[in-house]
MARKEKE-801665 format. One line per 2 residues: number of its first residue (from 1); their letters; for each residue y, z, x of N, C-alpha, C, O. Coordinates in nm, 4 decimals. Atoms other than C-alpha are relative to their C-alpha. Layout:
<nodes>
NUM = a = Y/Z/X/Y/Z/X/Y/Z/X/Y/Z/X | ...;
</nodes>
This chain:
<nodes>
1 = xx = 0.1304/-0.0248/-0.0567/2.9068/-3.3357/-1.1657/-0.1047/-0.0116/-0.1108/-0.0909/0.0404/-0.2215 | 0.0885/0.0109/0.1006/2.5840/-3.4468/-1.3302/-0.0774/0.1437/-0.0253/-0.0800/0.2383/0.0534;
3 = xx = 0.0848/-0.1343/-0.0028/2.3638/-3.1761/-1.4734/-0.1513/0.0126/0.0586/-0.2281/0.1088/0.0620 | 0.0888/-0.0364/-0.1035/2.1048/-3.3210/-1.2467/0.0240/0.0712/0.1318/-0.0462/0.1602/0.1799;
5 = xx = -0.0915/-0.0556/-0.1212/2.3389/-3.2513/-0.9392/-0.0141/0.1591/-0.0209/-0.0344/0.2301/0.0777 | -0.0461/-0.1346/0.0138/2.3794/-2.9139/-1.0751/-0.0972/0.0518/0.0221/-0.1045/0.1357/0.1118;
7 = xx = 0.1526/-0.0936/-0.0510/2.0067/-2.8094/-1.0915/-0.0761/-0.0579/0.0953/-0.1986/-0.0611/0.0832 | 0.0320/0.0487/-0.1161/1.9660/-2.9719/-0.7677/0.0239/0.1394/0.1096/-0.0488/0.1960/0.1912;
9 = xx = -0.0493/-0.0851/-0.1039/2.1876/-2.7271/-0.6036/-0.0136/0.1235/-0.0593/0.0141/0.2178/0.0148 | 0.0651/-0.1215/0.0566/2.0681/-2.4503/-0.8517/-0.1127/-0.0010/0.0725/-0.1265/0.1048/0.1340;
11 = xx = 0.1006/-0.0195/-0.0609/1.7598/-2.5176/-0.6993/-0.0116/0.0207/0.1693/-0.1050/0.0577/0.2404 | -0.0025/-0.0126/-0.1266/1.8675/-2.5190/-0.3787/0.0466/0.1433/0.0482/-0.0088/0.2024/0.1409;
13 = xx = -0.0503/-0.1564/-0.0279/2.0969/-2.1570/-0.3915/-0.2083/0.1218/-0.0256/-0.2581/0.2192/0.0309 | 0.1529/-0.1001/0.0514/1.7022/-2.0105/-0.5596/-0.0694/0.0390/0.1137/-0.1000/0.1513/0.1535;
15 = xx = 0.0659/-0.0075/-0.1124/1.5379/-2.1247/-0.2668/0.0198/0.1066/0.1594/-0.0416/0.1817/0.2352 | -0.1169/-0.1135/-0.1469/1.8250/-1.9768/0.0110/-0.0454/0.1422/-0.0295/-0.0690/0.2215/0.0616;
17 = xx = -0.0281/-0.1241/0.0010/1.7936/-1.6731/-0.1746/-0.1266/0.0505/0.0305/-0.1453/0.1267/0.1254 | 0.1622/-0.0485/0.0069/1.4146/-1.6137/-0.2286/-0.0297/0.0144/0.1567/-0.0864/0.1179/0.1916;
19 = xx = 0.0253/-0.0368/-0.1303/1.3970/-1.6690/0.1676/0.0805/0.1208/0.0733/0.0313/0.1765/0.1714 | -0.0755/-0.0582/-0.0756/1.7138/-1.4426/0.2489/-0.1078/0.1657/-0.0370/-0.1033/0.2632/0.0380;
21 = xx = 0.0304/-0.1163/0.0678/1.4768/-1.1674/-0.0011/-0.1555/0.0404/0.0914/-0.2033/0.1489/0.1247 | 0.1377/-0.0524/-0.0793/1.1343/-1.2239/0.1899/-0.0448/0.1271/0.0947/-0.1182/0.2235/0.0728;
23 = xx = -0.0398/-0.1311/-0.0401/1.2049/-1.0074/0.4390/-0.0031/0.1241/-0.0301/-0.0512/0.2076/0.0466 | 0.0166/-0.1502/0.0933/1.2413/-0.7007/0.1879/-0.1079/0.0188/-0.0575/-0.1745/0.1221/-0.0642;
25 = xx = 0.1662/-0.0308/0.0412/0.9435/-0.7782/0.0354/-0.0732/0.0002/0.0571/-0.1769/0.0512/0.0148 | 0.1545/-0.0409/-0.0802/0.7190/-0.7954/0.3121/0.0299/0.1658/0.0612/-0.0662/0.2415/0.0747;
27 = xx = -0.0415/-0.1607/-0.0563/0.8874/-0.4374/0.4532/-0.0084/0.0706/-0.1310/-0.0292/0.1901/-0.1100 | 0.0597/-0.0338/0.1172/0.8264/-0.3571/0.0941/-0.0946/0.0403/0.0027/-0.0943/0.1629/-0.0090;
29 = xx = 0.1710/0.0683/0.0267/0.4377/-0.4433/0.0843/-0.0223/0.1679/0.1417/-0.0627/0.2826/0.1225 | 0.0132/-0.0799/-0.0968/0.4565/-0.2725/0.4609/0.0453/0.1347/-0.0592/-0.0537/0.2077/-0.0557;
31 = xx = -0.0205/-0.1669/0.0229/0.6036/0.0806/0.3377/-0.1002/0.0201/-0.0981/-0.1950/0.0898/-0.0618 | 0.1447/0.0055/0.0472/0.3564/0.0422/0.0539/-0.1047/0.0695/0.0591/-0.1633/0.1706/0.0202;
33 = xx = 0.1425/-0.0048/-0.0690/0.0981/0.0676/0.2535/-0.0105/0.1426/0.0869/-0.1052/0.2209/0.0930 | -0.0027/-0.1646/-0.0953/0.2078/0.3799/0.4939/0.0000/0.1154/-0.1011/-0.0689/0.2171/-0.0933;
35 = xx = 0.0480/-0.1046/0.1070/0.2707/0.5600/0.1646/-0.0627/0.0130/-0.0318/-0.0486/0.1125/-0.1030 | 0.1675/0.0124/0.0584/-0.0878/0.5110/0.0679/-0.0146/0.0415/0.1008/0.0614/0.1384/0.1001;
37 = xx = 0.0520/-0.1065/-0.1426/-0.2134/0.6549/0.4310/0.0609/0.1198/-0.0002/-0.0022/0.2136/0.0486 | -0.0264/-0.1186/-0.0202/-0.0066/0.9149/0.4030/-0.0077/0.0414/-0.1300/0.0580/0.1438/-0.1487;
39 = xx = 0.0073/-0.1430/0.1815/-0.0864/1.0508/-0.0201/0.1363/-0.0186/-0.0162/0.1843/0.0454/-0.1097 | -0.1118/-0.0374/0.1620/0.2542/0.9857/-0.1206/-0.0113/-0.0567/-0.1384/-0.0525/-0.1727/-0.1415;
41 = xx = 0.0202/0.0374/0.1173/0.2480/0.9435/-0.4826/0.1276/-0.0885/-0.0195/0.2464/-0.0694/0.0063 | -0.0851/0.0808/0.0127/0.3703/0.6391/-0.5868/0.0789/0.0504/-0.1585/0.1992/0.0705/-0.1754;
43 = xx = -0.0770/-0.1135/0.1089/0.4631/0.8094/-0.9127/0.1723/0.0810/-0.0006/0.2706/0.1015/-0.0717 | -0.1392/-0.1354/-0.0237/0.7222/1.0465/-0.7647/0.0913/-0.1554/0.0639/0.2049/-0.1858/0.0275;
45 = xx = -0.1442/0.0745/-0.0541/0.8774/0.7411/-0.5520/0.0114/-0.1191/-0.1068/0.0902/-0.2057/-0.0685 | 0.0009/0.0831/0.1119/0.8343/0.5155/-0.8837/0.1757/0.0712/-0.0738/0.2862/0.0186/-0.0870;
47 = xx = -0.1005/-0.1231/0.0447/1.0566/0.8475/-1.0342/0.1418/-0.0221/0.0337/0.2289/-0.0469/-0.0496 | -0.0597/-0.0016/-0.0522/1.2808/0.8402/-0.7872/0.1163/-0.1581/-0.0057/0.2373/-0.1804/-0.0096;
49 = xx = -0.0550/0.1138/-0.0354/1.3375/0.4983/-0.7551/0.0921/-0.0591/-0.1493/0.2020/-0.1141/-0.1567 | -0.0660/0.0350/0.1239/1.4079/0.4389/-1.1235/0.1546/0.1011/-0.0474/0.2381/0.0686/-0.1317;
51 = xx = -0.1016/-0.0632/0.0312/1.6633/0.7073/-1.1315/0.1139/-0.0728/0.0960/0.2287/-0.0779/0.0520 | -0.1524/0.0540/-0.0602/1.8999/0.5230/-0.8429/-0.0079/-0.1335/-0.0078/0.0713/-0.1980/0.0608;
53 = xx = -0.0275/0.1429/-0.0217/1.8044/0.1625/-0.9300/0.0178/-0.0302/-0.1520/0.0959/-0.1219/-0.1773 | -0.0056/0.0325/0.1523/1.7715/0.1582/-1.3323/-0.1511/-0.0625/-0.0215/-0.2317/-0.0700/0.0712;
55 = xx = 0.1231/0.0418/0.0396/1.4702/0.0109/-1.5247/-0.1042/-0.1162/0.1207/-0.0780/-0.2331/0.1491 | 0.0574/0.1329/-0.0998/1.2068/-0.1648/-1.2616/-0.0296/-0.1353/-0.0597/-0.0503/-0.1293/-0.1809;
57 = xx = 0.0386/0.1190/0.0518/1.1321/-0.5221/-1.3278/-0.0911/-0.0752/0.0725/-0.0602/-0.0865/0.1911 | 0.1166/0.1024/-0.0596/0.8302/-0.7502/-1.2266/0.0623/-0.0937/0.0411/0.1288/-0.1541/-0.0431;
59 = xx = -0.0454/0.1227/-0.0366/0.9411/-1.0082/-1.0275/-0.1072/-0.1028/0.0374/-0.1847/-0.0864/0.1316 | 0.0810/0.1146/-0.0633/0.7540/-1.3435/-1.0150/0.0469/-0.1076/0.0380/0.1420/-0.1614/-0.0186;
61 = xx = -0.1231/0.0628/-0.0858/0.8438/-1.5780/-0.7542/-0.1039/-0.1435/-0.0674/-0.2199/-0.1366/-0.1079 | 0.0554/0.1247/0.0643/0.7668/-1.9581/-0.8793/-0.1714/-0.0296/0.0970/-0.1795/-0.0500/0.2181;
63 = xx = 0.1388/0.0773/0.0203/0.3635/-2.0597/-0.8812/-0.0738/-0.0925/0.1403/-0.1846/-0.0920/0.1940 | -0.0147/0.1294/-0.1195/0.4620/-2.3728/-0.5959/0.0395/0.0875/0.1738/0.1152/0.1838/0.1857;
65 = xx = -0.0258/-0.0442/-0.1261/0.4671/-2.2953/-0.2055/0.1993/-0.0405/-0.0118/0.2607/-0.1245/-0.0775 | -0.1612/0.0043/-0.0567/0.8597/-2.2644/-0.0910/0.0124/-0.1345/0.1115/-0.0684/-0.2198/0.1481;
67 = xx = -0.0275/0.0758/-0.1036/1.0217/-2.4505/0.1521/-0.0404/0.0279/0.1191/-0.0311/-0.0640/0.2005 | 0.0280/-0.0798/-0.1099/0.9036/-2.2267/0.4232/-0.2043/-0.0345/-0.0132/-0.2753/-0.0238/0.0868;
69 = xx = 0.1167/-0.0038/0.0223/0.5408/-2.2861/0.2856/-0.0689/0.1203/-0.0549/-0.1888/0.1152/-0.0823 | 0.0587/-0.1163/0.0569/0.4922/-1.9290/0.1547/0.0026/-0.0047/-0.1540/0.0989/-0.0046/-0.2308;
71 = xx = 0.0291/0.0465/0.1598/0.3038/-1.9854/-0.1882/0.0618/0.1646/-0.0593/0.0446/0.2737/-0.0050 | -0.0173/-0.0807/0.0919/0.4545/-1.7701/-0.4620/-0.1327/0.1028/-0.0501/-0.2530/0.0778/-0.0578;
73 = xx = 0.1089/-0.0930/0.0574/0.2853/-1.4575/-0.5973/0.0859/0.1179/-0.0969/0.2084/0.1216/-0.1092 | -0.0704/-0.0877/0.0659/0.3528/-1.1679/-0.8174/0.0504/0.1150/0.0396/-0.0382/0.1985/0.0579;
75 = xx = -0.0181/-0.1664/-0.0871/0.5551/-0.8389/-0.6648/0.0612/0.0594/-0.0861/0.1454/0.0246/-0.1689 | -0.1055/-0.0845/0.1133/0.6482/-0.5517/-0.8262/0.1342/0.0474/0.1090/0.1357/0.0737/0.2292;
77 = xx = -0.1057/-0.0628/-0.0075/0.9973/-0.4451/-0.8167/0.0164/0.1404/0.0804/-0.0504/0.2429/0.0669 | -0.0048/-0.1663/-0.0227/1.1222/-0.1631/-0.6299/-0.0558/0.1366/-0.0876/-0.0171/0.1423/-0.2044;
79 = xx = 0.0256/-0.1423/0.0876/0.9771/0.1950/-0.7694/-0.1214/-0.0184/-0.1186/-0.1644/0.0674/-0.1957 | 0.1234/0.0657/0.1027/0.6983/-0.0125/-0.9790/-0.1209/0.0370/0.0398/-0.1609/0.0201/0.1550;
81 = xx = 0.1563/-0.0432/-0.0508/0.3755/0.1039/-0.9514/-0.0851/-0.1184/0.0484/-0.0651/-0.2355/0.0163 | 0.0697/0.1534/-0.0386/0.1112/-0.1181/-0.7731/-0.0999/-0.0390/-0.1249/-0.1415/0.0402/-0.2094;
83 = xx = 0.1057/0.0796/0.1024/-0.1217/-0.3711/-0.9925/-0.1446/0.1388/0.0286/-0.1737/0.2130/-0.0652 | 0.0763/-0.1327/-0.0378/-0.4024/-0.0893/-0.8132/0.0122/0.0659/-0.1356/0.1099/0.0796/-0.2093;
85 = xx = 0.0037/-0.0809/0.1460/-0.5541/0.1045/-1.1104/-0.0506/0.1293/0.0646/-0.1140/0.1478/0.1684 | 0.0773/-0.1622/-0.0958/-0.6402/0.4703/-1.0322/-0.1299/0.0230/0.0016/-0.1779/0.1124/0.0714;
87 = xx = 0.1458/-0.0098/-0.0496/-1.0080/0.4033/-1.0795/-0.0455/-0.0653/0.0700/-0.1547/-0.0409/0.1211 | 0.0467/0.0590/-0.1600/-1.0021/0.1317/-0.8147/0.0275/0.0747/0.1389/-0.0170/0.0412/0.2487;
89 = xx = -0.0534/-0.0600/-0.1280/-0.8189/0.3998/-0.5838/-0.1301/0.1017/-0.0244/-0.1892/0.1372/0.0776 | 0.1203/-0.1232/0.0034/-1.0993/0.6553/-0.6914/-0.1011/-0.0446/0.0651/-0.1224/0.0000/0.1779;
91 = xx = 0.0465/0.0866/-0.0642/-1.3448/0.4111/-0.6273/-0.0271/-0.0253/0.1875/-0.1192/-0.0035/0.2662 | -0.0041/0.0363/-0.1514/-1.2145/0.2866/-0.2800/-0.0161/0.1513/0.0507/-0.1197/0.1822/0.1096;
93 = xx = 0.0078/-0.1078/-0.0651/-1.1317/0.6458/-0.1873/-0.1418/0.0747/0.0186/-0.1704/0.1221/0.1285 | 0.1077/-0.0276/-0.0147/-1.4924/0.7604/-0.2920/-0.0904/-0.0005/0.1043/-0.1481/0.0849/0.1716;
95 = xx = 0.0697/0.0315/-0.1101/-1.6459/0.5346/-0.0867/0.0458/0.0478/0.1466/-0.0033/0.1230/0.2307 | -0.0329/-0.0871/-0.1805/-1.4624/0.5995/0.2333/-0.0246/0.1919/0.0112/-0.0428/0.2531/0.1164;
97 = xx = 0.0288/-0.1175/-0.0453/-1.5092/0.9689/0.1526/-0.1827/0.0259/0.0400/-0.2182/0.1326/0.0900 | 0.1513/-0.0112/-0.0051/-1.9130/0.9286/0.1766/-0.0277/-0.0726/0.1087/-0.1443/-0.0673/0.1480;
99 = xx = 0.0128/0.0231/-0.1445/-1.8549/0.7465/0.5066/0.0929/0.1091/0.0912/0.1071/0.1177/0.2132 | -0.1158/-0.1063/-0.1167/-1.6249/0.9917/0.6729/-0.1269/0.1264/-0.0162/-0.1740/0.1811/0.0835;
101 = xx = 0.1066/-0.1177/-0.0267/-1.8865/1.2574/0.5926/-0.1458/-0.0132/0.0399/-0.2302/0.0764/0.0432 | 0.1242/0.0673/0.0003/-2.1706/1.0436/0.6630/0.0298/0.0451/0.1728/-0.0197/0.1401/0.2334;
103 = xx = -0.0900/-0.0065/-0.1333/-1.9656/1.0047/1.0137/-0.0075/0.1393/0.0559/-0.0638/0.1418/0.1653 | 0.0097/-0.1124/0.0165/-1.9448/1.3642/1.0122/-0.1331/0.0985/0.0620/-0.1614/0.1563/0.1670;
105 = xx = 0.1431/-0.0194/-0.0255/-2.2757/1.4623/0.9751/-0.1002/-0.0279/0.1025/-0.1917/0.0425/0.1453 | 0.0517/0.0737/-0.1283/-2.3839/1.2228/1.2408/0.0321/0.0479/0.1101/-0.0430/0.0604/0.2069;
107 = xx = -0.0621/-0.0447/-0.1736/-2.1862/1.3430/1.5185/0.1046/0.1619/-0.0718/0.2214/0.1622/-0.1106 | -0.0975/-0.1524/0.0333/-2.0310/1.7129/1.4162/0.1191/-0.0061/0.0938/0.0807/-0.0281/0.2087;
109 = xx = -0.0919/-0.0759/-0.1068/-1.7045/1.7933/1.6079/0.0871/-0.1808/0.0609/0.1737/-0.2194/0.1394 | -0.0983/0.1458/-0.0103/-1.5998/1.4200/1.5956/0.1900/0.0837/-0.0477/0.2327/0.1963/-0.0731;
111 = xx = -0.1223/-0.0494/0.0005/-1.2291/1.4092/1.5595/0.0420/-0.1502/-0.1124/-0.0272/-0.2493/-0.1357 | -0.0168/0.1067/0.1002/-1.0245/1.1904/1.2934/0.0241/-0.1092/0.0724/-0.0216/-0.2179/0.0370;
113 = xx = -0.0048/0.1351/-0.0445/-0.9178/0.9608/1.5255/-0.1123/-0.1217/0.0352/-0.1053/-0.2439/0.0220 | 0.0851/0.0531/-0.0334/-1.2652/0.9111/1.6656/-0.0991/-0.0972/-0.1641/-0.1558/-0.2052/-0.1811;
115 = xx = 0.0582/0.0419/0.1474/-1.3996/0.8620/1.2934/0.0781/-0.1184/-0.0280/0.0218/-0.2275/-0.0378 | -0.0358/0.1634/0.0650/-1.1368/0.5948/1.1841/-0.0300/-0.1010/0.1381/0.0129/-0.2109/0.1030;
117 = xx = 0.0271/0.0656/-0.0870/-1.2235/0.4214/1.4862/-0.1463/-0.0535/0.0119/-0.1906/-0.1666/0.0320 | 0.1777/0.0605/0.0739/-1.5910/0.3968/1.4098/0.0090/-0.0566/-0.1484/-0.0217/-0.1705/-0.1835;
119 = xx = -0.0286/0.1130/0.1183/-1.5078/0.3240/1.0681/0.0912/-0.1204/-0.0148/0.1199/-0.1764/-0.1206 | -0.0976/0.1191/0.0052/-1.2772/0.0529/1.1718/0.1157/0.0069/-0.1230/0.1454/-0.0855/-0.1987;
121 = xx = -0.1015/-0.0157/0.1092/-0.9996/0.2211/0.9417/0.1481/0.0448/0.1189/0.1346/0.0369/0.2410 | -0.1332/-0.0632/-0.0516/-0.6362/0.3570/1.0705/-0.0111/0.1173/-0.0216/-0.0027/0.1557/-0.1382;
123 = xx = 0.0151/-0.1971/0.0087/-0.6838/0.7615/1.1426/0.0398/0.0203/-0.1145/-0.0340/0.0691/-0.2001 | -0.1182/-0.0631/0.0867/-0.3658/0.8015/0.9126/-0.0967/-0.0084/-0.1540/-0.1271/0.0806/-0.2335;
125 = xx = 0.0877/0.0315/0.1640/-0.5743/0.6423/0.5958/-0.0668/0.1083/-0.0447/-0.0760/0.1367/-0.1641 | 0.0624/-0.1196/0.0147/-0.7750/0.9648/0.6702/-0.0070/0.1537/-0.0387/-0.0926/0.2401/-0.0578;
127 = xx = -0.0246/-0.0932/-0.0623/-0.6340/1.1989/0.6930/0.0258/0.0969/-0.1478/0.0058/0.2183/-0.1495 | 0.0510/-0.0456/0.1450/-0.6138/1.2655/0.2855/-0.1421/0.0542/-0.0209/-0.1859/0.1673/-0.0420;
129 = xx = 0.1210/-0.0269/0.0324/-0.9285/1.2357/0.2446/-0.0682/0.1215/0.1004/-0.1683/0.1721/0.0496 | 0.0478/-0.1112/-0.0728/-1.0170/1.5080/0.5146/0.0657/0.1071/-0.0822/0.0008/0.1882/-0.1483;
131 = xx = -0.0677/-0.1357/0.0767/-0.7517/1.7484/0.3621/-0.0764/0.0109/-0.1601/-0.1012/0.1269/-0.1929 | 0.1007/-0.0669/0.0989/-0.9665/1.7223/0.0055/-0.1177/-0.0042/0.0477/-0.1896/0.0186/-0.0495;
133 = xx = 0.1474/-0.0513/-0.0015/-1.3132/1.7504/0.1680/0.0117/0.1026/0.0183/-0.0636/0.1771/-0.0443 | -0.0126/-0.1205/-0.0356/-1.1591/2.0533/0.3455/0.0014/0.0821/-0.1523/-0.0875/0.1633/-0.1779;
135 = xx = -0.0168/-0.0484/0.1148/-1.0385/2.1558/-0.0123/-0.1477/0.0380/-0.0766/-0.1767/0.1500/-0.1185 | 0.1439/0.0638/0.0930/-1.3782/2.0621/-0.1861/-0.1018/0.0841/0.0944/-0.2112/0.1264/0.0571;
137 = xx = 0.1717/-0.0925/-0.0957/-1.6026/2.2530/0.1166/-0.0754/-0.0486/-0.0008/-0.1843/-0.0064/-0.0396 | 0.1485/0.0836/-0.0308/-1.7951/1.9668/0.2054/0.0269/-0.0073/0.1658/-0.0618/-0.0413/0.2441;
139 = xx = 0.0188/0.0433/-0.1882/-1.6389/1.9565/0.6047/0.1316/0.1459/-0.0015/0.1972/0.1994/-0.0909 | -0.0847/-0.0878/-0.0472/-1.4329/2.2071/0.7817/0.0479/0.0078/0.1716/-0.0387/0.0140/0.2590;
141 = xx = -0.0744/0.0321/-0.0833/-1.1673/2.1816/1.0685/0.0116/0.1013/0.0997/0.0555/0.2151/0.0834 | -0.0235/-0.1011/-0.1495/-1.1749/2.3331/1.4208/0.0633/-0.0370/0.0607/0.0100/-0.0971/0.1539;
143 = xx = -0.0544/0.0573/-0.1226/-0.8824/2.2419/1.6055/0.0279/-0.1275/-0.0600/0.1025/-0.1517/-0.1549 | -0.0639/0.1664/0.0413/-0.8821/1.8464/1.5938/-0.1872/-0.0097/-0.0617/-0.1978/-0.0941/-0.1507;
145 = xx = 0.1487/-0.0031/0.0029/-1.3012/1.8837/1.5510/-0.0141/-0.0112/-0.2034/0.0383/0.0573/-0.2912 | 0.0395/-0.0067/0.1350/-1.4400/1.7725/1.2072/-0.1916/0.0678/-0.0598/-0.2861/-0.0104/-0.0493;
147 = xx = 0.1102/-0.0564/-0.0090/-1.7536/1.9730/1.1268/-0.0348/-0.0206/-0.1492/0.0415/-0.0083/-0.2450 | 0.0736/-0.0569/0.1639/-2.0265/1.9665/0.8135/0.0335/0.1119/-0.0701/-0.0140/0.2061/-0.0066;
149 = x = -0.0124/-0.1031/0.0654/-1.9190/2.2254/0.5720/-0.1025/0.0420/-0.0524/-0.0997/0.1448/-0.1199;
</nodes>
C-alpha cells in the first residue's frame, strides 16, 4: 500500500469519526447553555469533570468544511471552561439586569415568565439574575409577582 493510499483512508477514518463525534458536541454546546440559565458554575463541573476524565484538551476540528458541510471551529473539551471571559459574563449579565428591573419598574407584579417574554429571553436565563437583585434589594418577590424593592 502506497503512503498516499494510506492517508487517503487516514483521511477518510478522521472524517467517519469527526461526524460519528458531532452529535456530542452539539449536546455539548446544548448542556452548556442550560448550565448558564440555570448559575451552574462551570468551574465546579470543569472540577468535576477533570477528576473522571484526566487533563482537558482543546480540540480543533480542521479550518475546511467536512463532508457533511459543517465548517470546522474551535470546542473546548469536556470540563474546559468556555472561551467567555467573566467580564463579558458581567457585562452581558449587567445589562440584562438593568432591563429586568427596568421591566420591573414598568409594570410591578409582572412575573418572570412575563418579563423574559417581553425581553425576548428564556424565563430560565432569569431566574439568577432575580435571585441576586432579591439578594442586592433592588426587587422583591411575592408569590410568582416581581416588585421594585
Amino acid at each position: 500500500m502506497s503512503v498516499i493510499e494510506e492517508l487517503k483512508g487516514l483521511e477518510q477514518r478522521v472524517a467517519q469519526r469527526m461526524a460519528e463525534l458531532r452529535p456530542l458536541v452539539d449536546e455539548y454546546h446544548q448542556l452548556e447553555q442550560v448550565a448558564e440559565r440555570l448559575g451552574v458554575s462551570q468551574d465546579a463541573a470543569a472540577g468535576s469533570a477533570a477528576r473522571t476524565r484526566g487533563p482537558a484538551r482543546r480540540v480543533r476540528a480542521d479550518s475546511k468544511a467536512d463532508k457533511n458541510g459543517n465548517a470546522g471551529r474551535s470546542v473546548n473539551a469536556p470540563g474546559q471552561r468556555s472561551p467567555r471571559s467573566p467580564a463579558a459574563r458581567r457585562s452581558r449579565d449587567g445589562g440584562r439586569r438593568d432591563q429586568l428591573l427596568a421591566v420591573v419598574n414598568e409594570k410591578p407584579g409582572i412575573t418572570v415568565r412575563e418579563a423574559g417574554a417581553r425581553l425576548g429571553v428564556d424565563p430560565t436565563s432569569l431566574y439568577r439574575i432575580v435571585h441576586k437583585l432579591e439578594q442586592d434589594g433592588a426587587l422583591r418577590k411575592n408569590g410568582r409577582e416581581l416588585l421594585p424593592g
